[in-house]
C-alpha positions in Angstrom: -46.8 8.1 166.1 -44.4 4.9 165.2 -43.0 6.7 162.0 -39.4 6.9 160.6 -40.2 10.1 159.0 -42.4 13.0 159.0 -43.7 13.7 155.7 -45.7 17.4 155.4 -49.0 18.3 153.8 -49.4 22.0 154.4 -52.8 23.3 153.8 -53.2 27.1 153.2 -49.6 28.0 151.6 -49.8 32.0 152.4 -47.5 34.4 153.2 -46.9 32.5 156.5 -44.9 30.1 154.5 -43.2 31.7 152.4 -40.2 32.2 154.5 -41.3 32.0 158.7 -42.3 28.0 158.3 -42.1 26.5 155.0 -38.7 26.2 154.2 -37.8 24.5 157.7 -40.0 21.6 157.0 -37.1 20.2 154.5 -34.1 21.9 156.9 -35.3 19.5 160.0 -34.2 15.8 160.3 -36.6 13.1 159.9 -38.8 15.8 158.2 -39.8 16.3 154.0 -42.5 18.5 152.6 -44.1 16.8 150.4 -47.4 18.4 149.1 -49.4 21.9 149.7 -52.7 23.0 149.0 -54.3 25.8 148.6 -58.1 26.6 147.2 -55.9 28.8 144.2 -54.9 25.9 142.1 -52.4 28.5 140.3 -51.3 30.2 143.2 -50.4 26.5 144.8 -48.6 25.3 141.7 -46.6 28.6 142.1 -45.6 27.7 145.8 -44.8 24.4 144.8 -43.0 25.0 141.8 -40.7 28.1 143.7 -40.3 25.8 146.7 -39.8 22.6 145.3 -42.5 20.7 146.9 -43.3 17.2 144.7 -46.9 17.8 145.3 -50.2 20.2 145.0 -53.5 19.7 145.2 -56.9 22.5 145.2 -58.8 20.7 147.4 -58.5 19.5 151.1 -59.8 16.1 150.1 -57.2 15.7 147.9 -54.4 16.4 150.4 -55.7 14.5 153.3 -56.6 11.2 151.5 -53.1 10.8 150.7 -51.9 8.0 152.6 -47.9 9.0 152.1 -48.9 12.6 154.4 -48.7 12.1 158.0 -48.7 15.3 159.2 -50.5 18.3 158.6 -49.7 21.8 159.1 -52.7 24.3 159.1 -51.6 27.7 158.0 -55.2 29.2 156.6 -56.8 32.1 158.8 -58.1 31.3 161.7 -61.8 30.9 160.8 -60.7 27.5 159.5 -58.7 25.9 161.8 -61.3 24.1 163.7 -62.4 22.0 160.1 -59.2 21.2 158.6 -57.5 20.0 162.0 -60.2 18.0 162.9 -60.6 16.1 159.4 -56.7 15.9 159.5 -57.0 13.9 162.9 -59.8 12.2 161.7 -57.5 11.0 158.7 -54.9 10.0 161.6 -52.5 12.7 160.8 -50.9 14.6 163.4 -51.4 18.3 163.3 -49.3 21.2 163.4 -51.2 24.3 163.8 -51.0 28.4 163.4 -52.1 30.7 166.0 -54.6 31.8 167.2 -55.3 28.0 167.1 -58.9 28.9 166.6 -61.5 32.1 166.3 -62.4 31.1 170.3 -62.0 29.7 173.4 -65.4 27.1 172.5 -64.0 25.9 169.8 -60.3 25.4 171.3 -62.0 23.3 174.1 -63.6 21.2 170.7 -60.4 20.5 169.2 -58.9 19.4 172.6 -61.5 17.2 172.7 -61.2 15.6 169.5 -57.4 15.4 169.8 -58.4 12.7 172.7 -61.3 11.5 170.5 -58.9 10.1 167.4 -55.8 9.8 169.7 -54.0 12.1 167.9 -51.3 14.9 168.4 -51.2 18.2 167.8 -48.9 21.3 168.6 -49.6 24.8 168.4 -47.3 26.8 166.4 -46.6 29.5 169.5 -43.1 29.3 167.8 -41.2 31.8 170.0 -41.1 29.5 172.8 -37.9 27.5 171.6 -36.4 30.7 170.0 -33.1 31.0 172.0 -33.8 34.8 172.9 -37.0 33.2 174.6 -35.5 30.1 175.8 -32.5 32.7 178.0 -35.3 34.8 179.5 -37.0 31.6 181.0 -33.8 30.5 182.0 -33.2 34.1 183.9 -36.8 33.8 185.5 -36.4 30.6 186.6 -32.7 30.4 188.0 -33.7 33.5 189.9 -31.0 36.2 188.8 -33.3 39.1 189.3 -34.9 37.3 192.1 -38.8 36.4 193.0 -40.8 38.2 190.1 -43.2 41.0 191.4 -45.0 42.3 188.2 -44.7 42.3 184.5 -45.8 45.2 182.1 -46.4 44.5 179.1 -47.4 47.2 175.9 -47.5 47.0 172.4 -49.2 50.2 171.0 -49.5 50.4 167.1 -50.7 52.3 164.6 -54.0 50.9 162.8 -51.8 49.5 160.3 -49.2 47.5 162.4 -46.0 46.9 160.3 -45.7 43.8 162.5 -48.4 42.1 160.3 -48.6 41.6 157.0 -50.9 43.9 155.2 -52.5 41.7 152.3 -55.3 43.2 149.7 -57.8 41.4 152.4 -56.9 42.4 155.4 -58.6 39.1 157.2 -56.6 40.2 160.3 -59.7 42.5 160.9 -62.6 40.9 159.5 -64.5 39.4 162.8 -65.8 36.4 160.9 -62.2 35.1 159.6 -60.0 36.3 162.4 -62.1 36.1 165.5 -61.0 40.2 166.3 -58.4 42.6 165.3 -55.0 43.4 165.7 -55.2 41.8 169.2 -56.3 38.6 168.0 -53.0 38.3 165.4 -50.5 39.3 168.1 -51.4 38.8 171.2 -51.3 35.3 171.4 -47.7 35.2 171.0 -47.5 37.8 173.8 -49.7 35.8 175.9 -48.3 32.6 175.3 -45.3 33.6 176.6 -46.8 34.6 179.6 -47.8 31.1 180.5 -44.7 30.0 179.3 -42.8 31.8 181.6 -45.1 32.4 184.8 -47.1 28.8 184.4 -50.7 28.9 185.7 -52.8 31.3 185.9 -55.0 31.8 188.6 -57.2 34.4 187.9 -57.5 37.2 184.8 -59.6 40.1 183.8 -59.8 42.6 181.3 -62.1 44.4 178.0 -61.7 46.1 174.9 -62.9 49.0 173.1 -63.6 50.4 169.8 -62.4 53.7 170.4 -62.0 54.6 166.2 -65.3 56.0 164.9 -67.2 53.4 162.6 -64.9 51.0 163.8 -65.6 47.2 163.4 -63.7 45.9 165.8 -61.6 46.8 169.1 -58.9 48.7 168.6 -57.9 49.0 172.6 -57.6 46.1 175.3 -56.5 46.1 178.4 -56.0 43.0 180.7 -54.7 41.9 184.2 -53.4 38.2 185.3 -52.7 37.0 188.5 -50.6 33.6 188.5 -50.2 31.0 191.2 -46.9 32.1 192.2 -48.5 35.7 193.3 -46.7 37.4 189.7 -48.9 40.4 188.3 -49.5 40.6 185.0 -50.2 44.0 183.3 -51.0 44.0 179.5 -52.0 46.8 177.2 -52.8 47.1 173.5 -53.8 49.7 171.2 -54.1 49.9 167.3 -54.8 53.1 166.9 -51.8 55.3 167.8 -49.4 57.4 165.8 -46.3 55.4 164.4 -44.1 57.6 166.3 -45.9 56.2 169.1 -45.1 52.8 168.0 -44.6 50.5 171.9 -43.6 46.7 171.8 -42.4 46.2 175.4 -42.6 44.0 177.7 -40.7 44.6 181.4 -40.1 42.4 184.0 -39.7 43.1 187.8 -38.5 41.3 190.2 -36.9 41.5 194.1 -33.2 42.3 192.7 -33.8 43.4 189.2 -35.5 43.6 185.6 -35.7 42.6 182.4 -36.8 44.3 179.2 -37.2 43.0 175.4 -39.5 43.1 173.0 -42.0 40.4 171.9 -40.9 41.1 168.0 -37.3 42.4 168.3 -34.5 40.6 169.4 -32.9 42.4 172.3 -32.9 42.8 176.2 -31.5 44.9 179.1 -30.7 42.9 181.9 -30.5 45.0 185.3 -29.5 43.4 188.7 -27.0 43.9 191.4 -24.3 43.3 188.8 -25.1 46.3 186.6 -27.1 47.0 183.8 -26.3 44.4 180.5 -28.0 44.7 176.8 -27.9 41.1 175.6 -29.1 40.9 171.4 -29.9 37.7 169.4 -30.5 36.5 165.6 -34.0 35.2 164.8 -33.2 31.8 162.5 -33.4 32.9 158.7 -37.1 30.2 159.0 -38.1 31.6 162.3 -40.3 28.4 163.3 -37.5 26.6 162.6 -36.6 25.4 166.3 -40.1 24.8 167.1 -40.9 22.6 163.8 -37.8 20.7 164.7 -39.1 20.4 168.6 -42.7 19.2 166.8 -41.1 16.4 164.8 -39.6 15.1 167.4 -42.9 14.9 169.2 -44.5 13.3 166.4 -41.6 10.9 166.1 -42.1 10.2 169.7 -39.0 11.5 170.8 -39.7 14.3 173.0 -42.5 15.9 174.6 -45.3 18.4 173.3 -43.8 21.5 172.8 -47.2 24.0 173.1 -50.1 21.8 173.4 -53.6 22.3 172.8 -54.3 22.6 176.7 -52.2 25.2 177.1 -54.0 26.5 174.0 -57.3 26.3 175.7 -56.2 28.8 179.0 -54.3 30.8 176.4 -58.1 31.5 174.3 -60.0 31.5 177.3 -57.9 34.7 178.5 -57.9 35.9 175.0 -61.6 36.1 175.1 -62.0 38.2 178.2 -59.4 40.5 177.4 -61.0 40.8 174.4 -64.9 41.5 175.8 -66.0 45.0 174.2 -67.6 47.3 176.7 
């Protein structure tokens, strides 16, 4: 995209935007927000008016037949991902998307597909990967300072309602239909993403889920294994329905001359190698998608490479879905 600047349409401005993305659209060089829309006409007004945004609009049409927008960032629940992103491309805006990126991995491979159908771009918003806490454990994996990785063990155990989510009068997170699962379906793709991220291909992966609650509607446990190319083991585990003293968000990293610990959604980790045993602790940017909206501009600019892609996207559902197979 031959553009001098990136000018934003958001559509769906929820409580993702509030504070984790929104803000950071005007923050990034080369970047404005210029309109939002949301099916609320009242409830986008409000947005607009509290963030300063020139522009709002009710309806989708609206807000992609404006030929000043040329870039669109999807932050409705999942169940309408799929639509709006193809329409935006469609429209020959680039994309910026939330995750999951859609309800499945089906309709993942569709929007792949229809990126190279319109020759558009698109990123997935799997925003931790350029948060520097995230950015230093790739570089510790990579440059080898607990040597050849042997496993990783992951858990995030929660009670059945997660204070890592947002718990709205809907609770979408949990409605099949809108979210594509649970709990697991919000979260885990960060987790996962991550994974591939930091261990690259996988090569083979297996797992299920269970509704253990009575009268449950969807899982509330999964478990699931990955093997990768380079022989690392993957061990993941997720339950929703625990006490909150028995709240878990862990992830552990083994290798031949050390570890590594942190969590997915705090913002430390304990180094341990021949050279002792270190606690390392970052700050999260006050617009935590900041760094990757900044990477995606650049992108879109043509200045830089894809910083989560929508093939990457594609392995990251299609492992999604298997863990998430109820038995």
């Amino acid at each position: 995209m031959k553009k001098a600047h990136i000018k934003w349409g958001i559509i769906g401005c929820g409580d993702v935007t509030e504070k984790k993305s929104g803000p950071a659209f005007n923050k990034v060089n080369n970047s404005q927000l210029l309109a939002v829309m949301r099916r609320n006409g009242e409830k986008a007004a409000d947005y607009a008016r509290r963030h300063q945004v020139p522009l709002w609009y009710d309806d989708v049409n609206q807000i992609l037949l404006n030929s000043e927008i040329n870039a669109i960032y999807i932050a409705t629940p999942p169940s309408s991902h799929l639509e709006y992103a193809i329409r935006a491309l469609k429209h020959g805006k680039a994309v910026y998307i939330e995750k999951p990126v859609t309800l499945n991995a089906d309709e993942a491979i569709r929007l792949a597909a229809a990126v190279k159908q319109y020759q558009g771009k698109l990123v997935v918003a799997h925003y931790r990967r350029q948060l520097p806490m995230f950015l230093k454990i790739k570089e510790i994996i990579t440059e080898g300072v607990i040597g050849d990785i042997r496993l990783v063990d992951l858990r995030l155990w929660q009670s059945r309602s997660p204070d890592l989510v947002t718990q709205d009068a809907s609770n979408w997170r949990t409605n099949p239909a809108v979210s594509g699962g649970g709990y697991f379906f919000d979260l885990s793709p960060h987790q996962l993403d991550l994974m591939l991220y930091f261990f690259g291909n996988p090569l083979s992966y297996s797992g299920f889920s269970q509704i253990q609650t009575p009268h449950g509607e969807v899982a509330d446990q999964t478990r699931g294994v990955i093997l990768f190319d380079n022989k690392v083991v993957f061990n993941g585990s997720w339950n929703f329905n625990v006490s909150k003293s028995d709240n878990v968000d862990s992830c552990e990293v083994v290798g031949e001359l050390g570890s590594l610990k942190f969590s997915i959604f705090g913002n430390k980790m304990t180094l341990k190698n021949g050279d002792g045993e270190q606690e390392i602790f970052f700050t999260h940017p006050e617009n935590i998608e900041h760094p990757m909206i900044a990477n995606t501009v650049n992108y879109f600019l043509g200045k830089g490479t894809n910083p989560s892609s929508i093939e990457e996207a594609v392995t990251l559902m299609r492992i999604i879905d298997t863990f998430a197979t109820v038995i």
